[in-house]
C-alpha positions in Angstrom: 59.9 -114.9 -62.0 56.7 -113.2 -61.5 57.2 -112.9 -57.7 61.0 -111.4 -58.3 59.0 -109.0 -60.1 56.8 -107.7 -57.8 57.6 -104.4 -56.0 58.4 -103.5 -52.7 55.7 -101.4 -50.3 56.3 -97.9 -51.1 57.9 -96.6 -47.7 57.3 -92.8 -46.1 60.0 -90.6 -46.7 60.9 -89.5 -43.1 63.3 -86.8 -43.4 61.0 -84.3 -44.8 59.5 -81.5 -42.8 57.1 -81.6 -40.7 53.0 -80.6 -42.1 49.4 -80.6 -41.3 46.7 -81.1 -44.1 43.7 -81.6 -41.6 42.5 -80.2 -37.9 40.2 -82.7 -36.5 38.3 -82.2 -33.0 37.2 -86.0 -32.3 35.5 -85.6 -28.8 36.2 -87.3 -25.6 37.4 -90.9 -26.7 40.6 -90.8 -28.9 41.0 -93.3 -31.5 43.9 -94.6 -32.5 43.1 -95.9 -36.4 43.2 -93.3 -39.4 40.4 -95.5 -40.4 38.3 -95.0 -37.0 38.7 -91.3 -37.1 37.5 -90.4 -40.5 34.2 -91.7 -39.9 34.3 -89.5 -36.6 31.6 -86.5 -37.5 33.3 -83.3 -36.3 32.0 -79.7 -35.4 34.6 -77.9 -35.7 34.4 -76.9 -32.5 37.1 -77.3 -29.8 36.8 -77.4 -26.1 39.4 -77.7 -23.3 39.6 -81.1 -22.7 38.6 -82.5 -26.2 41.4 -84.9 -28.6 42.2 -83.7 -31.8 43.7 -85.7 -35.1 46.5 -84.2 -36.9 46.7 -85.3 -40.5 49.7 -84.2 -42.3 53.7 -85.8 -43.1 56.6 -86.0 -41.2 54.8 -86.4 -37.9 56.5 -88.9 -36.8 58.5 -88.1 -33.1 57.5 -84.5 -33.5 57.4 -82.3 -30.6 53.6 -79.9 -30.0 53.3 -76.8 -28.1 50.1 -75.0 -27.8 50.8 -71.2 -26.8 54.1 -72.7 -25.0 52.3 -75.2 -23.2 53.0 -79.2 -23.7 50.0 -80.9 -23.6 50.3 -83.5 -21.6 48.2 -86.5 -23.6 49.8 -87.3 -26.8 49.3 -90.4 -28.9 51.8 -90.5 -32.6 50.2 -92.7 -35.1 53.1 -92.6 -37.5 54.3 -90.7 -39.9 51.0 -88.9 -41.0 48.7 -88.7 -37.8 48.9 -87.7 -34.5 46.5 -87.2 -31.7 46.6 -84.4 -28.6 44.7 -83.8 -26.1 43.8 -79.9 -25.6 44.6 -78.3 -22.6 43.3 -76.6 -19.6 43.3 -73.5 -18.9 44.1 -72.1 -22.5 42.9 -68.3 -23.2 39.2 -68.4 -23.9 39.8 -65.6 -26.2 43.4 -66.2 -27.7 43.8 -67.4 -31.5 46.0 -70.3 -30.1 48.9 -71.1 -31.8 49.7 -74.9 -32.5 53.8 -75.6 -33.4 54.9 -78.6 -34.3 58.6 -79.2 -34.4 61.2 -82.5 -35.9 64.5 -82.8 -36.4 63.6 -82.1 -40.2 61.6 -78.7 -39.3 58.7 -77.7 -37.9 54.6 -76.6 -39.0 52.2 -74.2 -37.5 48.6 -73.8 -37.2 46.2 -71.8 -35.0 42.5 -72.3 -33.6 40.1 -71.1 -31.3 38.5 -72.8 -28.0 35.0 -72.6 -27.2 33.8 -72.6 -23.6 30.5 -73.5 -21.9 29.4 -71.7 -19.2 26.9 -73.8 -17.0 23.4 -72.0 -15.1 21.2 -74.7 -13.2 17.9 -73.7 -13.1 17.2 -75.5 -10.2 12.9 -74.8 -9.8 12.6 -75.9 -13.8 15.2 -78.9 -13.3 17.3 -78.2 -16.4 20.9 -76.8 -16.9 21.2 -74.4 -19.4 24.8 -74.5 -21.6 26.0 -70.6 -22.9 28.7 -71.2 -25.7 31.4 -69.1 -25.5 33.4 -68.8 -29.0 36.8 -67.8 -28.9 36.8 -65.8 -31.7 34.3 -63.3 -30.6 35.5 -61.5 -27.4 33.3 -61.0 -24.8 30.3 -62.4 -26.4 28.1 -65.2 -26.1 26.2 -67.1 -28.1 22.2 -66.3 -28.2 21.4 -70.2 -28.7 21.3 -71.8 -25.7 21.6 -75.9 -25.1 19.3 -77.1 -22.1 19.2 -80.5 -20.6 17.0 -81.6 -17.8 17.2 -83.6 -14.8 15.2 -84.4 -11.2 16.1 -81.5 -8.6 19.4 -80.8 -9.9 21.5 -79.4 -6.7 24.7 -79.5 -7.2 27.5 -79.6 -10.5 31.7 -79.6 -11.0 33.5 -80.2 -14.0 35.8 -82.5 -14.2 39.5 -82.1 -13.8 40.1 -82.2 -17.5 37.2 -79.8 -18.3 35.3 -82.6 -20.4 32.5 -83.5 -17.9 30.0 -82.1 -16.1 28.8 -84.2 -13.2 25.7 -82.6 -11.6 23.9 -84.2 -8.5 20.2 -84.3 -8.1 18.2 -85.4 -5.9 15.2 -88.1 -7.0 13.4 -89.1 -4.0 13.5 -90.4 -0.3 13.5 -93.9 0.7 12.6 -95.6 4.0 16.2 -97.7 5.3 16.0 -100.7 6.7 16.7 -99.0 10.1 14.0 -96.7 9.9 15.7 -93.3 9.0 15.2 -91.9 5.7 17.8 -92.2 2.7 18.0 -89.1 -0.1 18.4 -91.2 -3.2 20.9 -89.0 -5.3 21.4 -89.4 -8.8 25.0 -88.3 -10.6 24.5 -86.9 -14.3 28.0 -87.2 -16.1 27.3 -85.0 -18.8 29.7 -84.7 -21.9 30.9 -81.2 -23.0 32.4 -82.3 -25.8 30.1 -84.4 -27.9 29.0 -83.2 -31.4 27.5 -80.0 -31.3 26.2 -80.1 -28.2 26.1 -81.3 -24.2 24.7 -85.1 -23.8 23.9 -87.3 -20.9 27.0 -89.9 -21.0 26.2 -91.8 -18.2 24.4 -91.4 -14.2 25.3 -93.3 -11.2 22.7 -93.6 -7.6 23.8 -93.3 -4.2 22.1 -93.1 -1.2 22.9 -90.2 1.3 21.7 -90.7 4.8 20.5 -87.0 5.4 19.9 -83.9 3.7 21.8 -83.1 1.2 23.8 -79.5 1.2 26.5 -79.5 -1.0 29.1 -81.6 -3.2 32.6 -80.7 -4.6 35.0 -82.8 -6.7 38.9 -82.6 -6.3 41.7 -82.2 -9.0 42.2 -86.0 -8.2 38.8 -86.7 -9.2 37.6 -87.4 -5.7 34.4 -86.4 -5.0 32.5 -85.4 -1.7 28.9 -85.2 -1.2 27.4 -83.8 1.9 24.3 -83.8 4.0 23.4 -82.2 7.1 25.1 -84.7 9.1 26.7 -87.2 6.8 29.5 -87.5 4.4 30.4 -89.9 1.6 34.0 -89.8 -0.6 33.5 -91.2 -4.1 36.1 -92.4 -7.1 34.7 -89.8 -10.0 37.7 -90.9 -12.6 36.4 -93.3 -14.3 33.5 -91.4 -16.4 29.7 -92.4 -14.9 30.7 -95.3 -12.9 31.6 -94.2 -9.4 32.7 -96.1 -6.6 32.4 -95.2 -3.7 35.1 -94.7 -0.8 34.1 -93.7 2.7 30.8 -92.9 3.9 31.2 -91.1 7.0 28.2 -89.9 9.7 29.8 -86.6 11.2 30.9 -85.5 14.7 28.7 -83.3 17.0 29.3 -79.7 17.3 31.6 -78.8 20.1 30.0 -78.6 23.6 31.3 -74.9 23.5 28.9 -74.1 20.7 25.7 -75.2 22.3 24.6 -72.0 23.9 21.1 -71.8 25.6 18.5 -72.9 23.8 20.8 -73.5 21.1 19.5 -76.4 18.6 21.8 -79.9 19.3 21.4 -81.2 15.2 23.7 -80.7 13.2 23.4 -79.0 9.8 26.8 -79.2 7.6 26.4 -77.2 4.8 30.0 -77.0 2.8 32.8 -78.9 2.2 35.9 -78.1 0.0 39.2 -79.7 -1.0 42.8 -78.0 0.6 45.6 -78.9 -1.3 46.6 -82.5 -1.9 46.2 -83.5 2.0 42.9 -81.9 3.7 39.1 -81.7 3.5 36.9 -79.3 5.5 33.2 -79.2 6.4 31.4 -76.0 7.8 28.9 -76.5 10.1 26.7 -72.9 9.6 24.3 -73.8 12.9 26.3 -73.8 15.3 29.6 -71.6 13.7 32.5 -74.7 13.5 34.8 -76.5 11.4 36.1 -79.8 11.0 38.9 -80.5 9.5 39.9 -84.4 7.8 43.2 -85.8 6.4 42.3 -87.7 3.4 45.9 -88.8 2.0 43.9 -91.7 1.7 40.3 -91.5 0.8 39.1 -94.4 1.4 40.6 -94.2 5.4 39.2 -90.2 6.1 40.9 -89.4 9.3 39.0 -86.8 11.5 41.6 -84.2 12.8 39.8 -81.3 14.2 36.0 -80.0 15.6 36.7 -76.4 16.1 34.3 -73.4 16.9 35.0 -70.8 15.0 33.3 -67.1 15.6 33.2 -67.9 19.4 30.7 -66.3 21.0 28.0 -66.0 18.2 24.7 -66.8 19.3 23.4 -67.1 15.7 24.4 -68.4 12.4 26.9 -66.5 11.3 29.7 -68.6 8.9 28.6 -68.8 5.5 31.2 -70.0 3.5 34.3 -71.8 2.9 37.1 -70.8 -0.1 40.5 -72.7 -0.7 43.1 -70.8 -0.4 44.6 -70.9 -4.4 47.9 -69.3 -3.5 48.8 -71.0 -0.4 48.1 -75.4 -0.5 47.7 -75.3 3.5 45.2 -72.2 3.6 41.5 -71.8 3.6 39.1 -68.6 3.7 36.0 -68.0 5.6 32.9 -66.1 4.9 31.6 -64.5 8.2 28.0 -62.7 8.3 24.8 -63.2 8.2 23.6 -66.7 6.9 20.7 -66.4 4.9 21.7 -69.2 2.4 19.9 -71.8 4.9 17.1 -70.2 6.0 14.8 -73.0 7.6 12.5 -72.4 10.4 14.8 -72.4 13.1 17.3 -70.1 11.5 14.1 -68.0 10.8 13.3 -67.2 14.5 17.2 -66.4 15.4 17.0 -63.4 12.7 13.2 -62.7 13.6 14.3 -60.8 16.6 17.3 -59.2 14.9 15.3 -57.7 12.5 12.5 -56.3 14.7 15.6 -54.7 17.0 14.4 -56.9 20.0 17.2 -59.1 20.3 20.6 -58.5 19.9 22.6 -57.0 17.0 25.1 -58.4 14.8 28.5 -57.1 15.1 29.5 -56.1 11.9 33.2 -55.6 12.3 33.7 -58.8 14.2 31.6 -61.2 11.9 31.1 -59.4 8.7 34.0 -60.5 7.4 36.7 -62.5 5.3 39.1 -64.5 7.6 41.9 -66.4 6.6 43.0 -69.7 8.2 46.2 -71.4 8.6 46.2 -75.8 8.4 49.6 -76.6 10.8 49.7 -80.2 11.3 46.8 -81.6 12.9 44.7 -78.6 13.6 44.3 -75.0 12.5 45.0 -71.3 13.6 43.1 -68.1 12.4 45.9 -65.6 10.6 44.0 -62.6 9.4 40.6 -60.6 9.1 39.3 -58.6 6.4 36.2 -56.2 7.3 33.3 -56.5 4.9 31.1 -53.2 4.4 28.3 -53.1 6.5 24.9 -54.1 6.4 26.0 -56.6 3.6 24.5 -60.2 3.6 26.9 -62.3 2.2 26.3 -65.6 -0.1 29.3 -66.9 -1.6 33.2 -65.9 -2.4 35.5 -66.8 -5.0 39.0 -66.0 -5.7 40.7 -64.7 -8.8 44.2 -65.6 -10.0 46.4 -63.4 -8.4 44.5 -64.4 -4.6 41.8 -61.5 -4.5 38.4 -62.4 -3.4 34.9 -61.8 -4.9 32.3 -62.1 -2.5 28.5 -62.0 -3.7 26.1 -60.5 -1.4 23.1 -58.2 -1.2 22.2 -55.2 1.3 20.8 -55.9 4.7 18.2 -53.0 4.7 16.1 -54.7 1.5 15.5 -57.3 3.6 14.1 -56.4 6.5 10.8 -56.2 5.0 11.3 -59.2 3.2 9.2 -61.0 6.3 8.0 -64.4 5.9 4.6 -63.4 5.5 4.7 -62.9 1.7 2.2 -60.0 1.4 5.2 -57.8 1.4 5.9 -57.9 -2.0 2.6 -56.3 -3.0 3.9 -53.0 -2.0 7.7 -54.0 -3.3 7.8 -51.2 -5.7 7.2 -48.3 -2.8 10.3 -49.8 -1.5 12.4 -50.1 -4.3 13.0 -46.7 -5.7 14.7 -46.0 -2.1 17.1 -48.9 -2.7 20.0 -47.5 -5.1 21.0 -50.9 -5.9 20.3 -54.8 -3.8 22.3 -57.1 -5.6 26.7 -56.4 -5.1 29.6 -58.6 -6.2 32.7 -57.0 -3.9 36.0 -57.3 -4.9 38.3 -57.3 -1.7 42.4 -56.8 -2.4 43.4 -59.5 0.0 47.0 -57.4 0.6 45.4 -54.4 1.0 42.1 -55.0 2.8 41.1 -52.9 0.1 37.2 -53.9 -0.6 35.1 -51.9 -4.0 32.5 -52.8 -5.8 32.8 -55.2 -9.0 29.1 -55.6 -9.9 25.6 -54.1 -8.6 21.9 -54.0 -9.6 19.0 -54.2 -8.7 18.2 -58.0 -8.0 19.5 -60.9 -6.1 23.3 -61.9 -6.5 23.8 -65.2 -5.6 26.3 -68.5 -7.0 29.6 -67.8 -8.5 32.4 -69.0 -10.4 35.3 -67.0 -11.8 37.6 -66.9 -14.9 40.4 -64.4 -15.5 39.1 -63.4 -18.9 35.6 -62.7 -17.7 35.9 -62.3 -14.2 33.1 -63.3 -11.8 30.1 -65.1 -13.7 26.9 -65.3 -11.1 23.3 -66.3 -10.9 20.5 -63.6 -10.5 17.5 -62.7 -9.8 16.4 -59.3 -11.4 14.1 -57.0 -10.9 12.3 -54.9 -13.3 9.7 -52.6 -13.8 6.1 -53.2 -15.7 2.9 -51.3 -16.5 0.1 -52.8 -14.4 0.2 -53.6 -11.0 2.7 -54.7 -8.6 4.4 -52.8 -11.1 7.2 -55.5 -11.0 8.8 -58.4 -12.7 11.3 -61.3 -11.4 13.4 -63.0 -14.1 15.8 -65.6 -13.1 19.3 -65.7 -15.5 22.9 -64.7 -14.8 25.8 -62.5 -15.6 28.8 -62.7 -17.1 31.4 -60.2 -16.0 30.5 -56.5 -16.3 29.9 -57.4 -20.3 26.0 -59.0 -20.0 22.8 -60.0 -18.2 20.9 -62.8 -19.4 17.6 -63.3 -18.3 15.6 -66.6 -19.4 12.3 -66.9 -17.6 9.8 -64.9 -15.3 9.8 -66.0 -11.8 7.4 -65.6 -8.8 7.9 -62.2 -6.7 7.9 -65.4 -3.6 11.7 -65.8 -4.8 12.8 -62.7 -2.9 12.4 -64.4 0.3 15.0 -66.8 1.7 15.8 -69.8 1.1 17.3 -68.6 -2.5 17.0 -71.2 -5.1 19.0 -69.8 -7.9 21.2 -72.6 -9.0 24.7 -72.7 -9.5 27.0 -71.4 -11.9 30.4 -73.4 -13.1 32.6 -72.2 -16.7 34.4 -74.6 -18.4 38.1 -73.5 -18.0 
């Protein structure tokens, strides 16, 4: 009798419409009990990338847009949760509108996305973290989150804009066959732990020479490379990496070794093209090689090309995917001062004393596009640079225009590598209207004008649409006693601010810059 009497669990009512009683960012693991996620201590702060809890009723099969977009990680919980990943690539300054939809109705709420923006300070070994906060255009916040590491060289975020995975490099090691390893070590930092970055896990590897660069794919594949070695790693699966194909690379062709030309090698960038290729630039002696890596584990080399033919000094800087075309690739052309080592040192010695010869401005001062057909590639276009430019790096915008960082030739030819120069700097400077340029070329049009100038050092880039290029610096200001000048290393953020964080030696003019690179959290 007693049991008879006992009542039935009370069951949802499911044809109700839909609502939303809580908003909770949960960071980069989701969880998939209500109990689980209310002990989860939230910011309230959300970043691209990041899983959020809806609380509500009538959740159950509902259907969420975020400013028309589907995200494409959804986990329903029943009737009165649900969890979403946010997207990439949302507005960093759009109130973002949340819709959720049932066959009983539908709920709407709206938030704001926050955004890091990345500076390694590579002589201080630290990164420094700028919040940007969606609900304050064009503004950044003053606080700013450091965390340090051993020579930090390199960093990428993550496909899903929740890690930061930054390469440094810790020390050499004698191998076993006598040649010298670079033990590297990969921070994966998370962007979206509770108020702020933290260390979620590092992974060694040993690279076989000098390393020059790294770059990580929208498949999470990543390539690190030294002078004359290259190694594919598996980045998906948070701080453990494994590693795919460790590659030493090919000669440069016989065409390239001119008289008295230098035989080793010295690869200095690599980048993804579309879902099939890989490229390395080889800034000594002015070629490309181009790899198929359908399958990353089994690289396959497809072509060793000279490019510039006919150059007798280093004069390829860099290399820029194509974001418009999937088999298409940009190259920087000009005068390579990014890898200033002794040797490079004596080719533009002569240059700038007029004894040897003179760089042809409108054949290598420029932005050339290449075509990837089948097992090789072809040059399709060239766009003249203005002259007397040197030119560090080049990003493209959304629509295919380029931004190309660079500073005039003129400052530094007394930039000599006997350092007393920059005792006198300030006699030299009032005659220099402004060093430091970001160009902005109309890739169409041929149509090249300034974005950005000052008077410092403009060096690593990234680009967002809704701040445009972002770039490390090195300015230069004025003070009371002498040399009557002062060096502070920081970046810049569009055309809307300059941050500066720390004095730096006058030394920092000269080549080889080390100004870190810059990466934003789209």
């Amino acid at each position: 009798m007693l049991l008879g009497c006992q009542s039935a669990p009370k069951q949802p009512n499911l044809a109700v419409p839909p609502q939303i009683t809580e908003f909770k960012d949960i960071g980069y693991f989701p969880e998939h009990s209500s109990r689980s996620i209310k002990s989860i201590k939230s910011d309230g702060k959300i970043y691209p990338g990041e899983w959020v809890a809806l609380s509500g009723k009538g959740l159950t099969n509902a259907k969420l847009i975020i400013d028309e977009v589907t995200p494409a990680e959804v986990i329903s919980s029943g009737h009165e949760q649900l969890l979403f990943r946010v997207p990439v690539g949302l507005n960093k300054y759009t109130h973002h509108q949340l819709v959720l939809t049932t066959a009983y109705g539908s709920a709407t709420t709206e938030f704001y996305t926050h955004h890091y923006i990345i500076g390694t300070d590579t002589d201080y070994n630290r990164h420094n973290f700028m919040r940007l906060n969606g609900a304050s255009k064009q503004e950044a916040e003053s606080r700013v989150t450091e965390i340090d590491q051993t020579n930090p060289l390199f960093t990428m975020i993550s496909p899903d804009s929740a890690l930061l995975h930054s390469v440094g490099f810790e020390e050499k090691q004698e191998a076993p066959s006598g040649s010298i390893d670079y033990l590297m070590r990969i921070n994966t930092i998370n962007l979206l732990a509770n108020d702020q970055p933290e260390v979620l896990d590092f992974h060694d590897i040993t690279l076989p020479s000098t390393p020059t660069d790294a770059k990580l794919s929208h498949k999470n594949v990543m390539a690190l490379l030294g002078k004359s070695h290259l190694i594919l790693a598996d980045a998906s699966a948070k701080g453990d990496f494994a590693e795919l194909a460790r590659i030493e690379l090919p000669q440069p062709p016989a065409d390239t070794l001119g008289e008295g030309r230098v035989k080793e090698n010295s690869y200095t960038d690599v980048e993804f093209v579309g879902e099939r290729y890989l490229i390395i630039l080889e800034s000594r002696h002015n070629h490309v090689v181009l790899f198929d890596i359908s399958q990353p584990s089994a690289p396959r080399m497809l072509s060793n090309s000279s490019v510039l033919s006919g150059a007798q000094w280093p004069s390829v800087v860099d290399l820029l995917p194509d974001n418009q075309q999937p088999d298409k690739f940009w190259l920087l052309a000009g005068r390579n001062l990014r890898n200033y080592g002794k040797k490079t040192v004596e080719l533009f010695k002569d240059m700038i004393s007029g004894d040897g010869d003179q760089i042809d401005d409108a054949k290598y001062s420029a932005l050339i596009s290449f075509h990837i057909s089948g097992d090789t590639f072809h040059q399709q276009a060239s766009i003249t640079l203005p002259d007397n430019q040197i030119p560090f790096y080049s990003k493209q915008d959304e629509q295919g225009n380029i931004y190309v960082s660079a500073m005039d030739w003129q400052f530094n030819e007394f930039a000599d590598e006997d350092a007393a120069w920059y005792m006198n700097i300030h006699k030299q400077l009032f005659s220099a209207v402004s060093m430091g340029k970001i160009y902005y070329v109309d890739t169409q049009s041929g149509a090249t004008e300034i974005s950005s100038h000052g008077l410092g050092v403009y060096y690593h880039m990234d680009y967002a649409p809704e701040l445009g290029p972002v770039f490390s610096i090195v300015k230069i200001g004025g003070q009371m006693l002498p040399p009557f000048v002062a060096l502070k290393w920081g970046f810049a953020i569009g055309e809307f601010g300059t941050y500066s964080y720390r004095n730096v030696s006058r030394k920092l003019l000269i080549p080889p810059y080390s100004l870190g690179r810059m990466v934003i959290q789209n």
